[in-house]
C-alpha positions in Angstrom: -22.9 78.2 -173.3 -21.1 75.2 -175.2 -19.1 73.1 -173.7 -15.5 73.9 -173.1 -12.7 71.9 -173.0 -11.1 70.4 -169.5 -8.1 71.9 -169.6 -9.7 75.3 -170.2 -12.8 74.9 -167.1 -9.1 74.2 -164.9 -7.5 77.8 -166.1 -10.8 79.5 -165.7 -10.0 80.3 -161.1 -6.6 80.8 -161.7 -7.7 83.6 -164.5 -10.5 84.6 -161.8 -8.1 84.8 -158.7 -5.6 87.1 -161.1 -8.1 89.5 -162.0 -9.8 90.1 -158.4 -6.3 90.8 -157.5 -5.6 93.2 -160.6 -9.3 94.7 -159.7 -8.4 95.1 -156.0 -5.4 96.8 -157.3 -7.2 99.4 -159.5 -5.7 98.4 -162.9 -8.6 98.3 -165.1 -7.6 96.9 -168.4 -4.8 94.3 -169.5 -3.5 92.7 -172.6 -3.4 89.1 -173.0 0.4 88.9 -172.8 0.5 91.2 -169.4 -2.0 88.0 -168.1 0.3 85.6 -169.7 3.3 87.0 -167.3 1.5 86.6 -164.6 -0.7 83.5 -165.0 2.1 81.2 -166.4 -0.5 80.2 -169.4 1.0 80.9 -173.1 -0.7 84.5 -174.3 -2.3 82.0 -177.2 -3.9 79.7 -174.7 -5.0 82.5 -172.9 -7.1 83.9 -176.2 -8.0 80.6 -177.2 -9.7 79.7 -173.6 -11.3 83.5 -173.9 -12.7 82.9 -177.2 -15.1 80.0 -175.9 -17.2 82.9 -174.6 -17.3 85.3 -177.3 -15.9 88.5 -177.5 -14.2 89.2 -174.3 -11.5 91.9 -175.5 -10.8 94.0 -177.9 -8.2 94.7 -180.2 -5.9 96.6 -179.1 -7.2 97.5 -176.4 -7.2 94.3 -174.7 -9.4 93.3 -172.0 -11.4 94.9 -169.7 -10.3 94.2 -166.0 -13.7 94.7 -164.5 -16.0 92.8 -167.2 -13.8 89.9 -167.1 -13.9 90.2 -162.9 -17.6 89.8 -163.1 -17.9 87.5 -166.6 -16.0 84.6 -165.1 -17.2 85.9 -161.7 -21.0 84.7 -163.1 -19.4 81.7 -165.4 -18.3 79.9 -162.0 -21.2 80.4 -159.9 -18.5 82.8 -157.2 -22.1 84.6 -156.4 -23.6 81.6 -155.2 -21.9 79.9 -152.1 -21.3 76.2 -152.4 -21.6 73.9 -149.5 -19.8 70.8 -149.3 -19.3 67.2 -147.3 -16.1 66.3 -146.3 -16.5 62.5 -146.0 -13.9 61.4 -143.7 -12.1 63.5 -140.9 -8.4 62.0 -140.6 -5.1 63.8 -141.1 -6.4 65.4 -144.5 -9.7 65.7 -143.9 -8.8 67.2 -141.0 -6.1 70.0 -142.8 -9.1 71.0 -145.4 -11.4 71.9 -142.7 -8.8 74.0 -141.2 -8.4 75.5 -145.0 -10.4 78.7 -145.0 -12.0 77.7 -148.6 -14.2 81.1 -148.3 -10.8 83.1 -147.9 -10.5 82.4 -152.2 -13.5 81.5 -153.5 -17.2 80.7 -152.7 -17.0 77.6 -151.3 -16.9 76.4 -148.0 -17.3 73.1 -146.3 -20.5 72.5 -143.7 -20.6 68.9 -142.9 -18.0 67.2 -141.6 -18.9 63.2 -141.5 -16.6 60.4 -139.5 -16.9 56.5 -138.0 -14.9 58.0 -135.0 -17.4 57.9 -131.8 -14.5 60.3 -130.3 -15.2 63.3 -133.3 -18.6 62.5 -133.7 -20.9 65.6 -132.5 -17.8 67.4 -132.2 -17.0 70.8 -133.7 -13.3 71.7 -135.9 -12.7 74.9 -137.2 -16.7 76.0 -137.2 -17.8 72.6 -138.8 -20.1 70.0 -137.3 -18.8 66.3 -137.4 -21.7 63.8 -138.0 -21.8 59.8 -137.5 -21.2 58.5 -140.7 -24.9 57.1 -140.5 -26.2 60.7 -140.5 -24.6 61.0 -144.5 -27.9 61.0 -146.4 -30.0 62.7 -144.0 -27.4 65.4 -144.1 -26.8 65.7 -147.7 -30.9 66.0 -147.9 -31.0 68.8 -144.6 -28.2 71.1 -145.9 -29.2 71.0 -149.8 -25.5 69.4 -149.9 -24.5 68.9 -154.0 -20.2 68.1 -153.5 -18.6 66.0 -151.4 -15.3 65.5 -150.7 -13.7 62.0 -149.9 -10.8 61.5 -147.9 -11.8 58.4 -146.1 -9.1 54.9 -146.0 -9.6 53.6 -149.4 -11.0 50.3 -147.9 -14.4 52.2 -147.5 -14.3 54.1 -150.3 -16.1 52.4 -153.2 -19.2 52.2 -150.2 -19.2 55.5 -149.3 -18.9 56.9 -153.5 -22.1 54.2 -153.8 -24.1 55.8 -151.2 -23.5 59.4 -152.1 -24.8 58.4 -155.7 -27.8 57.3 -154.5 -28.2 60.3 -152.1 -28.0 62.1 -155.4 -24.5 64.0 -155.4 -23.7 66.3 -158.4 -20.0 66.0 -157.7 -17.0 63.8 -155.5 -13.4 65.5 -155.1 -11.6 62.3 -155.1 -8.3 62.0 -152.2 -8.1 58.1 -152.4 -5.7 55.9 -154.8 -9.0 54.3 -156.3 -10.8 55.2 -159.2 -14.3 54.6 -159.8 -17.2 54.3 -162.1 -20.1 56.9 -161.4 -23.2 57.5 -163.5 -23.0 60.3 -166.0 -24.4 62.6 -164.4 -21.9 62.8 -161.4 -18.6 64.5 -161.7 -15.6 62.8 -160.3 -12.3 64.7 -160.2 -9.6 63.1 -158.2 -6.5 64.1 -156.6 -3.5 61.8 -156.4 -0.9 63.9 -154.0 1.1 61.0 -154.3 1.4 61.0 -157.6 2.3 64.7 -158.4 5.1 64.3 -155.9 6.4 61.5 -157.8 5.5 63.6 -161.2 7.7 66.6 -159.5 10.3 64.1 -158.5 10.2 62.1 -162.1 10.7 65.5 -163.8 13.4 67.1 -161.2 15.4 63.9 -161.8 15.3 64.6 -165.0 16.6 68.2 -165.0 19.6 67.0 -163.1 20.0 64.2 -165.6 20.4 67.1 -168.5 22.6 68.9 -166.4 24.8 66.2 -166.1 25.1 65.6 -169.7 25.7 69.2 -170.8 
């Protein structure tokens, strides 16, 4: 398959999520504007993202509820169950591993990895929590390709340096820093701070407009 833009690889679960829930449903076709409604993506974006694969629908008949269920199903690996480290077990790290990640999609966290002697070889919400020494041995045991780092930024740039060398595919990124990985790592980070001042910035602006009219 060639590669596909960003912006499109980010639509493709919330496209995936819809459908299970139009499949569980029993509707077994729709057209790209009944999507559209419901996904809050343009009908155009919605073809244009589809036509990356081929020929998903068909004219006017639109698409098939059931095929797309199990194309996309396929395209982002929901048969295979990913395991994950959470690297880090403070207040966040703590609210993920009480996030049922398996209740949506086929991931799910199984390592849980801290510098607190008190959680260490302690057990939340199912997981196991490991010394922070334990990271590589760990990663190696449980076949572990995704981590996710929530750990006081301070430690960060350490911590993304050893899991490159441990040979991580892929780092979910909770800290204010930003770093330089090889190629062949994925790095997607998550500012919270930052979309709640880009949801502040823009309601500010709304009542701005308001003002004005």
């Amino acid at each position: 398959m060639k590669d596909i833009p960003r912006a499109t690889a980010k639509r493709l679960p919330i496209y995936h999520r819809y459908l299970r829930y139009l499949h569980n449903a029993g509707k077994t076709r729709i057209s790209s504007t009944e999507l559209s409604e419901a996904v809050k993506v343009d009908s155009a974006t919605i073809r244009r993202d589809f036509s990356y694969f081929g020929a998903l629908g068909k004219r006017g008949y639109g698409y098939d509820v059931e095929y797309l269920l199990q194309f996309f199903g396929k395209t982002l690996n929901q048969d295979r169950l990913t395991t994950t480290a959470l690297i880090g077990v403070g207040s966040l790290g703590n609210a993920l591993l009480n996030y049922n990640f398996r209740k949506s999609n086929n991931v799910r966290i199984g390592a849980g990895f801290d510098v607190n002697k008190d959680l260490v070889g302690t057990v939340h919400s199912g997981i196991p929590i490991y010394s922070i020494e334990e990271l590589e041995e760990q990663l190696e045991i449980q076949a572990i390709d995704v981590a996710i780092l929530t750990v006081p930024q301070e430690f960060a740039e350490e911590i993304v340096d050893r899991l490159v060398a441990a040979g991580i595919k892929g780092i979910l990124n909770f800290t204010p820093l930003r770093f330089e990985v090889p190629s062949h790592v994925r790095i997607q980070n998550v500012d919270l701070t930052n979309e709640l001042q880009t949801l502040i910035y823009f309601i500010n602006q709304d009542e701005a407009n308001l003002s004005m009219e």
